[in-house]
C-alpha positions, 0 to 999 in steps of 0.5 A: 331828725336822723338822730331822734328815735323813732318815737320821737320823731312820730310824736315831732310829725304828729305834732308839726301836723297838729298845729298845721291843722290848728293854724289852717282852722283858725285861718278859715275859722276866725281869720277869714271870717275878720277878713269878710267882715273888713271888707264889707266894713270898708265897702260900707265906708266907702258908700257913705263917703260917696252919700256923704260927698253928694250931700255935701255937693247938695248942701253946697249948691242949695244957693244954686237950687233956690234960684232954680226954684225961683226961677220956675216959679216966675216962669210958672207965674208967666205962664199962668197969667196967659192962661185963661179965666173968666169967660173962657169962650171968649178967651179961646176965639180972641186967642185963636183968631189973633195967633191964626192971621198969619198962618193962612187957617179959617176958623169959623167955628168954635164950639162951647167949652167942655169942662173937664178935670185933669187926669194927670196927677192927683190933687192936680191944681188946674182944671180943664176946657176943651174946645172943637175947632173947625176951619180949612187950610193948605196942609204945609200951613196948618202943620206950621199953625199946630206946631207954633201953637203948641209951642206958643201956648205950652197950656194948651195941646190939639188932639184928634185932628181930622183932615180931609178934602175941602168939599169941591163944590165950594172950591172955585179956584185951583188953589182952593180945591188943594185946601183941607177941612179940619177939626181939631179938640183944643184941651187948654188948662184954666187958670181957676182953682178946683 
């Protein structure tokens, strides 16, 4: 560069300098662009393999997921068989007093079944009764007798219980001035079609 003219030489640096800009605008111009879009060219790959490895693993397990479904369809079909039918106030008193005997709760009065929809979901296919139930029993063996009653009847659920003392004029005993009176709403689905 010594030995060029100084003409020359300022033409050999504006060109050096004109490519350099060239090279960097095609960089940021085009190269970066190609780059951004391979990049989300790869990640868009990289999430249809996953959809696709899941599809894959669903159709693998459709075997698995149709005896699931059988499965819950003969558990349903159980459960549906205990519900109840026919005359529904009939039903509950049977169902109650059986359940009740070896829980230590008097129930001696039902009342008649209200009908009701169910406000679940819509186009939901099971009706709905609700009972009033009133009786007296110690507090440990009516906590057991609600807890094993819903749990034995998944159909049918106890809502607004209200405790209160035994009145003491019909209690003679010790042990029957601790019990207390109750009133419980039984809500149970029926097995009958809207």
């Amino acid at each position: 560069m010594k030995n060029l003219p100084k003409e020359k030489r300022d033409r050999l640096i504006l060109v050096c300098l004109g490519t350099a800009v060239i090279m960097a605008g095609l960089y940021y111009g085009v190269i970066s662009m190609q780059q951004r879009s391979l990049m989300e060219t790869a990640k868009k790959y990289v999430e249809q393999e996953i959809k696709l490895g899941n599809a894959e693993r669903l159709v693998g397990n459709s075997d698995q997921i149709e005896k699931g479904l059988e499965v819950a369809t003969t558990n349903l079909k159980a459960i549906e068989s205990r519900m109840p039918s026919g005359d529904i106030y009939s039903w509950i008193i049977l169902t109650v007093n059986n359940f009740k005997d070896k829980y230590q709760v008097e129930i001696p009065q039902f009342s008649k079944e209200v009908a009701t929809d169910v406000g679940i979901y819509a186009k939901f296919p099971y009706r709905a009764a609700s009972f009033t139930l009133r009786g007296t029993a110690h507090f440990h063996k009516l906590g057991e007798f609600i807890a094993d009653f819903e749990n034995t009847f998944p159909y049918m659920r106890l809502q607004n219980l209200e405790l209160e003392p035994a009145s003491a004029s019909n209690a003679s005993v010790q042990e029957d001035q601790e019990k207390l009176a109750f009133k419980v709403d039984v809500v149970t689905l029926l097995n009958t079609p809207n």
